[in-house]
Backbone as CSV, one residue per row, in Angstrom:
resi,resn,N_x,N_y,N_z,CA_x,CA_y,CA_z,C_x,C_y,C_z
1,UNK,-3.938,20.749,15.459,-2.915,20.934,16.461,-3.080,19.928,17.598
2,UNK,-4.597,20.046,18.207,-4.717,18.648,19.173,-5.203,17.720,18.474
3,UNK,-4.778,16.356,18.537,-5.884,15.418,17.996,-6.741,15.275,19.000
4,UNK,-6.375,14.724,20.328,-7.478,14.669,21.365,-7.295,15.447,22.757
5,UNK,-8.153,15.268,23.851,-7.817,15.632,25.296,-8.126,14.500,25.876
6,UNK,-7.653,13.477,26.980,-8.063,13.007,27.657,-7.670,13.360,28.831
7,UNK,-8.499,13.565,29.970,-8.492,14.187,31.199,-9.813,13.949,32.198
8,UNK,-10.039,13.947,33.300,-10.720,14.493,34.219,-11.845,15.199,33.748
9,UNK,-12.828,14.779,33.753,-14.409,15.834,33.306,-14.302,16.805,34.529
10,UNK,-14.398,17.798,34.836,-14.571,18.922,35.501,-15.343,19.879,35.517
11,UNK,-16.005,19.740,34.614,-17.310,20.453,34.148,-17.905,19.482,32.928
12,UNK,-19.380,19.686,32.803,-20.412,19.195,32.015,-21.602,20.053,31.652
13,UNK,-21.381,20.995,30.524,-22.676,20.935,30.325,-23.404,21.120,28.413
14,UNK,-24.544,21.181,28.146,-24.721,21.119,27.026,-24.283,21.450,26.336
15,UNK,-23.408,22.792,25.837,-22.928,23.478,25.049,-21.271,23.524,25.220
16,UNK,-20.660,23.140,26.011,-19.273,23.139,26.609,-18.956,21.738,27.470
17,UNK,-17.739,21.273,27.825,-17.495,20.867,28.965,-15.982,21.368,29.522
18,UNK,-15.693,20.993,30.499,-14.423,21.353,31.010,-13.004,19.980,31.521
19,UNK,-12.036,19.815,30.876,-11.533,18.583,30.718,-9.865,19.122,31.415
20,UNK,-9.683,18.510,32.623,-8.592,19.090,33.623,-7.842,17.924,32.609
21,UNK,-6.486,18.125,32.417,-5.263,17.468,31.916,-3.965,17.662,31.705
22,UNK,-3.860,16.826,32.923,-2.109,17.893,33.010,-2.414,18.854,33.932
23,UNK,-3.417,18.993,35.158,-3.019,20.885,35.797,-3.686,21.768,34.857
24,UNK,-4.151,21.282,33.255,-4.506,22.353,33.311,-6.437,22.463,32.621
25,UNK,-6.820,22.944,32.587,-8.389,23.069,32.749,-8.864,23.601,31.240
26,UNK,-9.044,22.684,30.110,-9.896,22.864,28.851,-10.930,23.002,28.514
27,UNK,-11.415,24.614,28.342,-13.034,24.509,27.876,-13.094,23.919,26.018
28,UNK,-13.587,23.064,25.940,-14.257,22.708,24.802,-15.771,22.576,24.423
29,UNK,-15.862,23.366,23.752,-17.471,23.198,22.668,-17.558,22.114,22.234
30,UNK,-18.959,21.610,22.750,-19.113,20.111,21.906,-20.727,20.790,21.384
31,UNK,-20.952,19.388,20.826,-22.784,19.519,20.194,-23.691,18.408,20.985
32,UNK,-24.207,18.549,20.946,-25.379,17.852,21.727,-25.465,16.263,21.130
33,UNK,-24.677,15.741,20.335,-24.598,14.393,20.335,-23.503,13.894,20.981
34,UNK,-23.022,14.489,21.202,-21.143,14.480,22.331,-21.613,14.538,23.775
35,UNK,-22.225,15.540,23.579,-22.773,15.813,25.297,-23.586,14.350,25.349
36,UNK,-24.333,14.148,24.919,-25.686,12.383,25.073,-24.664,11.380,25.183
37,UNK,-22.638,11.382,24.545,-22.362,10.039,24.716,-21.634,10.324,25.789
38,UNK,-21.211,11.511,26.571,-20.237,11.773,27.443,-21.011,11.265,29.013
39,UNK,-19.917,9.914,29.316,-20.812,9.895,30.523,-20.234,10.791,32.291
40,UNK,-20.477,10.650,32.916,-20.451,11.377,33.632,-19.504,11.164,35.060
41,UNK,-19.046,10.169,33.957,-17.484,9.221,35.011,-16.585,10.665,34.914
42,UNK,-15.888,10.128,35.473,-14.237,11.252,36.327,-13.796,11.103,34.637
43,UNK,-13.256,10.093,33.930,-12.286,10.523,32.779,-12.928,10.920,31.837
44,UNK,-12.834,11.161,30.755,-12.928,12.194,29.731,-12.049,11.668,28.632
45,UNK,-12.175,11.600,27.083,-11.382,11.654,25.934,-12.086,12.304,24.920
46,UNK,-12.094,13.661,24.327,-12.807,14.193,23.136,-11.503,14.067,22.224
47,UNK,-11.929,14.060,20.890,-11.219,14.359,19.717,-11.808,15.653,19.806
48,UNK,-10.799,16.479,19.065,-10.652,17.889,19.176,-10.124,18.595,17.875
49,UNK,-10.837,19.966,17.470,-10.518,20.398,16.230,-10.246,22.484,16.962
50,UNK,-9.099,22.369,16.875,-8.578,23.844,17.630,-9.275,24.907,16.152
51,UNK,-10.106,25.815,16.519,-10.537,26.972,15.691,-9.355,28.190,15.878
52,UNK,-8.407,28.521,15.198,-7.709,29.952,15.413,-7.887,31.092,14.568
53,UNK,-8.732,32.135,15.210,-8.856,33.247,14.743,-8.142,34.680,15.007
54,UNK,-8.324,35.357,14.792,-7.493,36.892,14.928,-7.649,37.010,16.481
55,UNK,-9.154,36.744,17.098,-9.520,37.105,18.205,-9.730,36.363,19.301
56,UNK,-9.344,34.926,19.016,-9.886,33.922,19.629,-9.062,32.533,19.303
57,UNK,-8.725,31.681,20.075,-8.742,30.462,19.810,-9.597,29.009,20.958
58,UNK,-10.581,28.710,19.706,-11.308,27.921,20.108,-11.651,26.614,19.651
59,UNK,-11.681,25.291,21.179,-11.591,23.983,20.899,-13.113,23.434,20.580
60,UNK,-13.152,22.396,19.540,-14.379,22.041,19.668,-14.077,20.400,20.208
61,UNK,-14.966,19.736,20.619,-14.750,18.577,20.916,-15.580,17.807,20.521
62,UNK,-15.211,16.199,19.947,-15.952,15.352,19.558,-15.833,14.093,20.030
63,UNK,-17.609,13.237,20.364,-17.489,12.011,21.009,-16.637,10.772,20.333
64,UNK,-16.419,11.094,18.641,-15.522,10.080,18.052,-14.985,11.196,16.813
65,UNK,-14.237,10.207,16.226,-13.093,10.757,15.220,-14.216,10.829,13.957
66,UNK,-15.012,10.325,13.898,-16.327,10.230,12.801,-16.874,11.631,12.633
67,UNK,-17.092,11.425,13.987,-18.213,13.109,14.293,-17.286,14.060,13.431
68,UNK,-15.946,14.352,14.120,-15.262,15.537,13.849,-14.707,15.564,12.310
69,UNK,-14.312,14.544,11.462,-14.024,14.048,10.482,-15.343,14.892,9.261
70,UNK,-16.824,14.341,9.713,-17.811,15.462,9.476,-18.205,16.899,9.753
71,UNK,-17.817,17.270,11.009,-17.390,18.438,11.226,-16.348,19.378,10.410
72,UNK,-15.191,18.821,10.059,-14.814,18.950,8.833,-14.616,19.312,7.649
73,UNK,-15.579,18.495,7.066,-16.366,18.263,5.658,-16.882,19.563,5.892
74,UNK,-18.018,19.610,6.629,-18.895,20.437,7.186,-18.316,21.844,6.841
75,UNK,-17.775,22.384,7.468,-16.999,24.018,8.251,-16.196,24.167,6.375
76,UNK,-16.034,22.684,5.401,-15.122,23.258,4.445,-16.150,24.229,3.318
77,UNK,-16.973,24.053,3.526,-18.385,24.558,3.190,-18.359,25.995,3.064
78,UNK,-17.969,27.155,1.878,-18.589,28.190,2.440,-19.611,29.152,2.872
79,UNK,-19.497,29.589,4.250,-21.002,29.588,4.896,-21.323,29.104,5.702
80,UNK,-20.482,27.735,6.092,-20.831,26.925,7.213,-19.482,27.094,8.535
81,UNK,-19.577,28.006,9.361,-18.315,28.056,9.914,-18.379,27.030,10.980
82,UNK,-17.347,26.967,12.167,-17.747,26.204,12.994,-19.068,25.852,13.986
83,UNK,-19.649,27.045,14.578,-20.584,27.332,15.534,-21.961,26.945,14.314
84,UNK,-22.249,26.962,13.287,-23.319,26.959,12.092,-22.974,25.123,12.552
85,UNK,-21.861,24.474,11.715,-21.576,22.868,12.002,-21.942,22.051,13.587
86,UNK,-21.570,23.035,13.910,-21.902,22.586,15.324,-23.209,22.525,16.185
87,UNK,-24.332,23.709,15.196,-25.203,23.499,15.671,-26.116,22.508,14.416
88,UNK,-25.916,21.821,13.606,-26.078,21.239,12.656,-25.713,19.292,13.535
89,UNK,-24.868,19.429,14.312,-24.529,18.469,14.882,-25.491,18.378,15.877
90,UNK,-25.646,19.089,16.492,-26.680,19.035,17.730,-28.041,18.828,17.460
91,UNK,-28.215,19.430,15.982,-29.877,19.099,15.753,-30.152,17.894,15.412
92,UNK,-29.217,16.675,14.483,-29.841,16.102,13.916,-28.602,15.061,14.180
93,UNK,-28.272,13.552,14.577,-27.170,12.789,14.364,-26.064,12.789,12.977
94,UNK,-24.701,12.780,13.348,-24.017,12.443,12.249,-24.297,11.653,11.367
95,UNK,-24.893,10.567,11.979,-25.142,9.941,10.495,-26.160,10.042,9.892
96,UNK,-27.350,10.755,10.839,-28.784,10.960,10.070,-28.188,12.594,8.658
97,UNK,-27.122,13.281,8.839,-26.909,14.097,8.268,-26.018,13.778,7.350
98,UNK,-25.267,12.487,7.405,-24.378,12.051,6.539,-25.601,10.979,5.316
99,UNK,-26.093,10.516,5.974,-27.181,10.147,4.973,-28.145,11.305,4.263
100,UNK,-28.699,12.054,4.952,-28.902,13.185,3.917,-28.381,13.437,2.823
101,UNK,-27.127,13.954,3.410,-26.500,14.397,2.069,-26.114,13.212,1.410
102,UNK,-26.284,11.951,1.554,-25.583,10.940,0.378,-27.088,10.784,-0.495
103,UNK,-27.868,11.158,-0.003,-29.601,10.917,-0.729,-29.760,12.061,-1.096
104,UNK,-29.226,12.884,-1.286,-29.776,14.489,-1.599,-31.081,15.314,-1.237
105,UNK,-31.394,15.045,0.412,-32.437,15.200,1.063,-32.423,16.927,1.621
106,UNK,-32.751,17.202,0.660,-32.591,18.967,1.279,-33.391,19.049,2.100
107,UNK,-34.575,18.645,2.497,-35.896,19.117,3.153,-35.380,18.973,4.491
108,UNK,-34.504,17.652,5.181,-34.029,16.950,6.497,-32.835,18.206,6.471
109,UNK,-31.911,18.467,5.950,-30.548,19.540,5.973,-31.324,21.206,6.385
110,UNK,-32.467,21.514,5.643,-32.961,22.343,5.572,-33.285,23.037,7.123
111,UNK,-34.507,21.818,8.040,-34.616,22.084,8.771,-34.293,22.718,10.215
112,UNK,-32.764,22.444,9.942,-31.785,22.647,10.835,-31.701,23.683,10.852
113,UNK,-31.826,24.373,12.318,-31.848,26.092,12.357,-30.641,26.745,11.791
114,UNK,-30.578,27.694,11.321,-29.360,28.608,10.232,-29.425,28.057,9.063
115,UNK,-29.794,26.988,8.824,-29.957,26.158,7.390,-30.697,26.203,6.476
116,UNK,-30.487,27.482,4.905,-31.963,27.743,4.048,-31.536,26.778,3.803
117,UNK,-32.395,26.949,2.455,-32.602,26.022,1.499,-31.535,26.218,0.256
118,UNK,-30.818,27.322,0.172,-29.298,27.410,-0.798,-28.567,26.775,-0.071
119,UNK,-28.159,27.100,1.370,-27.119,26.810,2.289,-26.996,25.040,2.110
120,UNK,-28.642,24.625,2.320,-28.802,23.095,1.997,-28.405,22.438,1.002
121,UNK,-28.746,23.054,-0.243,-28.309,22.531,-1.679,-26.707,22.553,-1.660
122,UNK,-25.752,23.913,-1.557,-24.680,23.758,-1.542,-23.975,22.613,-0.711
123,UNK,-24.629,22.923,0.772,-23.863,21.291,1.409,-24.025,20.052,0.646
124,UNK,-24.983,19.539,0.380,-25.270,18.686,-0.694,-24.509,18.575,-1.927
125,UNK,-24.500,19.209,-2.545,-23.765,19.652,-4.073,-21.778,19.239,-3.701
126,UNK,-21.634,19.915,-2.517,-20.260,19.886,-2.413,-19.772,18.822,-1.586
127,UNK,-20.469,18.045,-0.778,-20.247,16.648,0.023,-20.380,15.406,-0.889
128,UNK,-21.751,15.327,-1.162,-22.156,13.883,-1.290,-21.270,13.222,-2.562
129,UNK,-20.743,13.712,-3.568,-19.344,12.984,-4.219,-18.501,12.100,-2.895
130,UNK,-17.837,13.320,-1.977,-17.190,13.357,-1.063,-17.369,11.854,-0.086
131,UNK,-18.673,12.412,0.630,-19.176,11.215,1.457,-19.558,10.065,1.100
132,UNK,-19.947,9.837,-0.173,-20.556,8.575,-1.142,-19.432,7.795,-1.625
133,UNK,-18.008,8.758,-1.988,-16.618,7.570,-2.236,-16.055,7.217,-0.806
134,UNK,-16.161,8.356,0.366,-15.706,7.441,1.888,-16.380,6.738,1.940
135,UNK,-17.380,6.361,1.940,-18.733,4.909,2.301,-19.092,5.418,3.477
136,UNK,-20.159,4.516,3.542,-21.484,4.883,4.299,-20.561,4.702,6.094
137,UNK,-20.000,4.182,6.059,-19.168,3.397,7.377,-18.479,5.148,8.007
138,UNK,-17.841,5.859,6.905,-16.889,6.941,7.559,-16.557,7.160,8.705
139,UNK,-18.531,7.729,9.274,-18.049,8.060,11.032,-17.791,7.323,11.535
140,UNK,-18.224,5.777,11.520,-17.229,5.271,12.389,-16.131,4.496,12.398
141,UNK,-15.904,4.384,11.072,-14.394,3.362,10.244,-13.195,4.726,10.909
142,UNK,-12.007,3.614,11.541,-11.356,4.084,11.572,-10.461,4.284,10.529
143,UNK,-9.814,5.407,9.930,-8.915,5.477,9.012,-7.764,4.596,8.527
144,UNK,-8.001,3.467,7.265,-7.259,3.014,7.348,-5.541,3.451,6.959
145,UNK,-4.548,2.448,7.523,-3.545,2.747,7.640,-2.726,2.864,5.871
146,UNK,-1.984,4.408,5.821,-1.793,4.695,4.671,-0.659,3.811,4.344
147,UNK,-0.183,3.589,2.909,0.731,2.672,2.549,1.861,4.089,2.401
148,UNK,3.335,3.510,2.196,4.218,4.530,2.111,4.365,5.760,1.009
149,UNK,3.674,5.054,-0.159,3.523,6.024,-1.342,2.341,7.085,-1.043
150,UNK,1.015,6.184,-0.450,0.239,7.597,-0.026,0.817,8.974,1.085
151,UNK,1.593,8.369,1.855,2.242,9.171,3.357,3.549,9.945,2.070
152,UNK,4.119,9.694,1.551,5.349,10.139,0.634,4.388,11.738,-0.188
153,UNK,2.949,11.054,-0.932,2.498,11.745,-1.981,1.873,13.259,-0.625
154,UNK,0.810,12.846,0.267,0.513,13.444,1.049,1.427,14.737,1.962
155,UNK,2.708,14.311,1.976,4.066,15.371,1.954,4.182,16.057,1.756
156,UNK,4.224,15.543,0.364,4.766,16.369,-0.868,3.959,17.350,-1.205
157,UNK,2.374,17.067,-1.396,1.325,17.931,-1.318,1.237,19.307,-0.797
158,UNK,1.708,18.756,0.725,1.612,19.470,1.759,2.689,21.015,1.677
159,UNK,3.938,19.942,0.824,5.200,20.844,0.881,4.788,21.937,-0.039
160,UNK,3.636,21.782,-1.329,3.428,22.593,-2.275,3.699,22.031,-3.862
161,UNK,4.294,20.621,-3.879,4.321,20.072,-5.293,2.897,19.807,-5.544
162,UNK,2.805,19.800,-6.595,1.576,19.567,-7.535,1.226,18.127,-7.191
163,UNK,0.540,17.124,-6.904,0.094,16.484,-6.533,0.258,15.390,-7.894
164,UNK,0.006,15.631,-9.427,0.086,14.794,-10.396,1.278,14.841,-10.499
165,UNK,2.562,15.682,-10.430,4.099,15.561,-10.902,4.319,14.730,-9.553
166,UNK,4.267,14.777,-8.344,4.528,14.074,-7.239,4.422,12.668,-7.455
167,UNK,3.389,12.144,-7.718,2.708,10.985,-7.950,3.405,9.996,-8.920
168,UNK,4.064,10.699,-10.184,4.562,10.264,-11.114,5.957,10.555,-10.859
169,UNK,6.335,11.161,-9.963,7.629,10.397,-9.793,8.323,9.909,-8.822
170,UNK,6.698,9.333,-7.708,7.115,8.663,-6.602,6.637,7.346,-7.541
171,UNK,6.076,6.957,-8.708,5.544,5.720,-9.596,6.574,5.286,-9.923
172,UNK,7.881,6.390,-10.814,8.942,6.318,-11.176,9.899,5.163,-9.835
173,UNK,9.751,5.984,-9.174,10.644,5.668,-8.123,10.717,3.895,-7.324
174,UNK,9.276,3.847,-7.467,8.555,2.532,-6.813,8.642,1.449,-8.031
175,UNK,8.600,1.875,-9.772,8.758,0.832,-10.566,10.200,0.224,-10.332
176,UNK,11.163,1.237,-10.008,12.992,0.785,-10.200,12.892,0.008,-9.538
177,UNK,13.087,0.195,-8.128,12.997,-0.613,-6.985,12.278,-1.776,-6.722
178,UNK,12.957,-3.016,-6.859,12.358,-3.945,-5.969,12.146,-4.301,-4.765
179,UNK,12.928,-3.513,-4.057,12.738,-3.632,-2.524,11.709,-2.396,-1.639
180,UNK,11.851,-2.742,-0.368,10.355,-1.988,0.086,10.931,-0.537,0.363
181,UNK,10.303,0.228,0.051,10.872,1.363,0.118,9.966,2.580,1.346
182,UNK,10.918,3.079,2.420,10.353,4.028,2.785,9.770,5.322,3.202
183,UNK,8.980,5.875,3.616,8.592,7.315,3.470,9.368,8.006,3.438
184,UNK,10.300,8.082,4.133,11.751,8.986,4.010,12.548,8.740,2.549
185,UNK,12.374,7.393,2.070,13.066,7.284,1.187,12.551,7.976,-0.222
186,UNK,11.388,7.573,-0.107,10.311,8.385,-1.549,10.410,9.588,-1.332
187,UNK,10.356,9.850,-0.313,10.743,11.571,-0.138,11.871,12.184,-0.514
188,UNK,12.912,11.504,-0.307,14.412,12.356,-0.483,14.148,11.869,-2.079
189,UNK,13.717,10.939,-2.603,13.930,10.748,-3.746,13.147,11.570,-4.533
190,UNK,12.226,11.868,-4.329,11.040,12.769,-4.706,11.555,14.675,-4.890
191,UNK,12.294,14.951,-3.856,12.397,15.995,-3.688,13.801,16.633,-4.849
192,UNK,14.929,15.656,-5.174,15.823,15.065,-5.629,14.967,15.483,-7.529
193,UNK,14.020,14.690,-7.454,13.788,14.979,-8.859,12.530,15.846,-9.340
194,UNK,12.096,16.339,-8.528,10.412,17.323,-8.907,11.663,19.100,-9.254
């Protein structure tokens, strides 16, 4: 829902900060590698991942799009909710934990308080495919920019088509055509024939 906050630091401290923007005053949860890059100037920019529950809605905040991108990964884990990821962030650097799991280092995952040794294996087991085809770069590569057939297929996904019928007949669509075709267009065309 947010991608980021940028605002006014208004509060600072290890487990939270407070980010005025707009009039209005954001507590966000960060982890203790957010808190070490946040300096202590007046502005403020976290990337932000909104938690909504029955009882609660809560922001977490991150020093880059990397961190939270792993955060992520992380929380898709079951077992690992946010506050478990978050303190997983604070113990050990993103990338010292993104290398873990690309080496299959249970003993380093392990250590991390809330973290057995199943909890470890599963993160492992269910990431490192994951993190080993993003490359080693992830946290801090910015995402590159999608071409129109990925933004068309990604849609469609979203809308509830099957992802292989989508694909094949946004292929369809892109062999006819010689000219450049765009997201709107693969779409109406897409929707037209699935």
């Amino acid at each position: 829902m947010y991608d980021y906050i940028d605002g006014k630091l208004a509060f600072k401290s290890a487990a939270y900060v407070v980010i005025d923007a707009g009039g209005v005053g954001y507590q966000i949860n960060i982890s203790l590698n957010t808190y070490s890059q946040i300096s202590d100037s007046e502005r403020c920019k976290l990337h932000t991942w909104l938690h909504v529950k029955e009882d609660a809605h809560t922001l977490y905040g991150f020093a880059g799009a990397g961190e939270r991108r792993l955060f992520l990964h992380l929380i898709s884990i079951s077992g690992i909710g946010p506050n478990t990821a978050r303190m997983m962030l604070s113990s050990i650097t993103p990338d010292e934990i993104q290398a873990a799991i690309i080496q299959g280092n249970v003993a380093l995952i392990q250590r991390i308080k809330g973290i057995g040794p199943k909890s470890a294996q599963r993160i492992i087991l269910e990431l490192q495919d994951k993190l080993k085809k993003d490359g080693p770069d992830t946290l801090t590569a910015v995402p590159a920019a999608k071409t129109a057939k990925e933004e068309a297929l990604a849609a469609l996904v979203m809308l509830g088509f099957a992802r292989n019928a989508a694909e094949k007949v946004l292929d369809q669509e892109i062999s006819k055509n010689t000219g450049v075709l765009t997201v709107e267009q693969l779409i109406k065309y897409a929707l037209k024939n699935l």
